[in-house]
C-alpha positions in Angstrom: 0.0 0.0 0.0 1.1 3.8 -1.0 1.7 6.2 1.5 1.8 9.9 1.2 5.1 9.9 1.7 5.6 7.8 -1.0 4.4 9.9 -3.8 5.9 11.8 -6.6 5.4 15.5 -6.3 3.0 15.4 -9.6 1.0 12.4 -7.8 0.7 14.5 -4.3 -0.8 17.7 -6.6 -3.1 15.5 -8.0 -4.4 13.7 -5.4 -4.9 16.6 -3.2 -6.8 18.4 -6.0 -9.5 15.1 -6.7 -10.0 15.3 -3.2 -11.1 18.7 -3.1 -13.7 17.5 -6.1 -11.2 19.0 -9.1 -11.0 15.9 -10.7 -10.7 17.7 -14.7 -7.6 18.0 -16.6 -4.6 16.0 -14.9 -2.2 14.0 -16.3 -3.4 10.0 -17.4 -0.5 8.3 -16.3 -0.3 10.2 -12.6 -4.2 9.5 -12.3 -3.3 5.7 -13.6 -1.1 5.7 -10.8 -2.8 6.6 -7.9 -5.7 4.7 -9.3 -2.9 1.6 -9.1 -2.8 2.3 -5.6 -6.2 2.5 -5.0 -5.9 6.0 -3.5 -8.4 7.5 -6.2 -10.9 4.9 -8.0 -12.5 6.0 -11.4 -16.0 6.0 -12.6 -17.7 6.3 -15.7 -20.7 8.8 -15.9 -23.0 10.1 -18.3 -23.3 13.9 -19.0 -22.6 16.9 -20.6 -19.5 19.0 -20.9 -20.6 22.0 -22.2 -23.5 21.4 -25.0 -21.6 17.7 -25.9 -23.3 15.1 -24.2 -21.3 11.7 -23.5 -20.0 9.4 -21.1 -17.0 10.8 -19.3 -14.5 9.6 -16.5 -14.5 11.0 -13.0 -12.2 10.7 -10.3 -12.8 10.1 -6.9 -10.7 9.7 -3.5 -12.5 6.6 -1.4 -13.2 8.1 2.4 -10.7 5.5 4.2 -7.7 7.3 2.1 -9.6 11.2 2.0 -9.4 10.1 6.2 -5.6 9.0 5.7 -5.3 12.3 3.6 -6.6 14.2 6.6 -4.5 12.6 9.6 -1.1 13.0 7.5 -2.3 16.2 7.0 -2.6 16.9 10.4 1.0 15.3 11.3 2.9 17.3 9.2 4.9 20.6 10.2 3.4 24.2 10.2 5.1 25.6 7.1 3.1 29.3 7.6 5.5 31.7 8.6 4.1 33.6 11.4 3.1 37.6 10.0 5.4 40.4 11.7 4.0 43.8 12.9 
């Protein structure tokens, strides 16, 4: 099993933006990847893009890893710097 740690820098981008629901316009073979690791799954769904109806693929993190996501989240170090008066 893939951890975060584990990820390219393109695979971390990508992740972090399907699970935040922007799922459009990434890279096949990073979404392959992740999907390989079962960190994102896809699915196939019927609508429209615009006025061009068709079936199109979404991507989607699974809770267990958007939880994962979340606690490694949590784990890692401030990187704000703190504002000066």
């Amino acid at each position: 099993m893939a951890t975060f740690a584990e990820l390219t820098v393109a695979q971390h981008r990508v992740f972090e933006q399907i699970a935040i629901g922007n799922d459009g316009g990434h890279n096949l073979r990073t979404l392959a990847a992740l999907v390989r690791h079962g960190m994102i799954v896809a699915e196939e769904v019927e609508g429209h893009w615009g006025k061009f109806p068709g079936t199109y693929t979404r991507y989607f993190v699974p809770v267990p890893w958007h939880i994962r996501w979340c606690e490694w989240c949590a784990e890692q170090p401030d990187t704000d710097k703190p504002e000066t008066a």
